[in-house]
C-alpha positions, 0 to 999 in steps of 0.5 A: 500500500502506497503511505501519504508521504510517497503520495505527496511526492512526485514520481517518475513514470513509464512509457506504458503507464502515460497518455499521449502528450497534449498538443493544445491547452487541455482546458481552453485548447489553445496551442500557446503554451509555454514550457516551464521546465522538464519533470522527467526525461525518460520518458520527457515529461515537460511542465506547461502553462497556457498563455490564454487561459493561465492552465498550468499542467503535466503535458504527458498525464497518468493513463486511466489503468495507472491511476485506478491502480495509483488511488486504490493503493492509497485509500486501501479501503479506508474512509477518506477526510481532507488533507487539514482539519475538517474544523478549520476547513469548515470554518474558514470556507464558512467565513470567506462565503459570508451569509450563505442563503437562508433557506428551508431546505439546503443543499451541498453539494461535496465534490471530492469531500471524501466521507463528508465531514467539512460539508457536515460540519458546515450544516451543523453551523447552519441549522444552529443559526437557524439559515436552514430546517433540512439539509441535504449533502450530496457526497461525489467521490470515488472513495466516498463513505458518510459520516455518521447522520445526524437529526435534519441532515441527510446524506447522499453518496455518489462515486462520479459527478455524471451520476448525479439529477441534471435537474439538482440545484445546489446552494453550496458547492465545495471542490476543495484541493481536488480539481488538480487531480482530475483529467478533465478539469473544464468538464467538471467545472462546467457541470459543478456550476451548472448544477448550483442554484440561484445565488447559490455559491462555490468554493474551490481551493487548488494549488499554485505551485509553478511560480515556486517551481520556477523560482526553485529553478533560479537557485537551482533547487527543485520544487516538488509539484506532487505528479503523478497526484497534481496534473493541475496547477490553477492560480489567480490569473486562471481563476481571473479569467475562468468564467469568461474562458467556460462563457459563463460570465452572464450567469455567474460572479466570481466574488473572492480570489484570494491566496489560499490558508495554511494547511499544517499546523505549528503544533505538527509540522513547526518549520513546515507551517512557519514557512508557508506563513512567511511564504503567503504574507506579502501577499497581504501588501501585494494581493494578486499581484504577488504569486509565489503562494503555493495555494489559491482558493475562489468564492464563484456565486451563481446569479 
């Protein structure tokens, strides 16, 4: 069984075990693109980013068969959570929406939230301050497992987003550190956004590591971007735009873009936690236009 620290590390991969190369943008599928740098060289693997859209990725990605075999060896079974603390996760999201709408019945939609413990805890938080009587959350992940139920929540498992009513109108919508793992992650965010309801909003975190790539690269040290786990990397200028590039700017707004948390903790990882700290704290002064951050996270309401 793989163990999280062979996870969080890049890998090299097999001639058989890779896609074709990308030829075009694998999100908006524009042929300007431009190499940051080679992740491997047998076989060549070459880091990309797209000069229209501002998608960052892995030119050549985890064929379906590897990364089957690549997350089932890691789950093992088990229950997934998220990669912090479901409290601080929930509470932070709950502080950049803002007010969620008040509604008798609302509904969250979870995509790649594991056994569902952050958007649980947020319905707790919502049916104490009385924003909903009921609440339904909708789990879509391929190792999907509920928390135990509690009174007014229901809980719905699914293992893929197709699964899902095209018809489900959902007034939250999480896909926190998960869209740098999928394949297609245009296809996704379109059918997450069409499925949120009228003012209903939608938060995502995703990483934005090739800046310090980059940056790495001048002082001739190596950043490690997590391949084969991150095949995305999504800062402030793809997020800038990303309602403009999926035509969506007449339905939805994008509220907040803004570096994203900490994830560690001083009491666990000290210097770890100390560093990504200094790390994101220029961006404070400098907001979008300071970029060595490592993370990024949007708020996208619905019109």
């Amino acid at each position: 069984m793989l163990n999280q620290s062979r996870f969080n590390r890049s890998q090299e991969l097999q001639e058989t075990e890779l896609d074709p190369a990308f030829r075009a943008c694998p999100f908006c599928a524009s042929g300007d693109l431009r190499a940051i740098g080679p992740l491997q060289e047998k076989p060549l693997i070459i880091i990309r980013q797209c000069r229209k859209c501002f998608a960052g990725f892995i030119d050549r990605q985890p064929n379906d068969a590897f990364l089957g075999e690549y997350y089932r060896n890691y789950y093992g079974g088990r229950a997934r959570g998220t990669t912090m603390r479901a409290q601080q996760l929930a509470a932070h999201i709950l502080k950049l929406a803002g007010k969620l709408p008040q509604k008798k019945q609302f509904r969250i939609l979870d995509f790649g939230g594991g056994d569902g413990g952050v958007a649980k805890l947020i319905a707790l938080h919502l049916l104490e301050k009385k924003r909903a009587e009921e609440i339904h959350i909708t789990i879509v992940d391929p190792n999907a497992s509920a928390t135990p139920a509690e009174k007014n929540i229901s809980v719905e498992l699914f293992h893929e987003l197709g699964a899902l009513p095209a018809a489900a109108g959902y007034d939250l919508v999480l896909a926190s550190a998960v869209l740098e793992h999928v394949k297609e992650p245009r296809k996704i965010l379109l059918s997450l956004f069409q499925k949120m309801a009228a003012n209903g909003l939608f938060y995502a975190r995703t990483p934005y590591a090739y800046p310090l790539y980059r940056l790495g690269k001048i002082f001739g040290l190596r950043y490690d971007l997590q391949y084969p786990g991150h095949l995305f990397d999504m800062g402030n200028l793809f997020w800038r735009d990303v309602l403009k590039n999926l035509q969506l700017v007449s339905t939805h707004e994008l509220q907040r873009s803004k570096t994203s948390l900490v994830e560690t903790r001083f009491g666990k990882r000290f210097f770890q936690t100390l560093f990504a700290h200094l790390l994101k704290a220029p961006s404070r002064i400098f907001g979008n236009a300071y970029h060595l951050v490592g993370g990024w996270e949007v708020i996208i309401k619905r019109k």
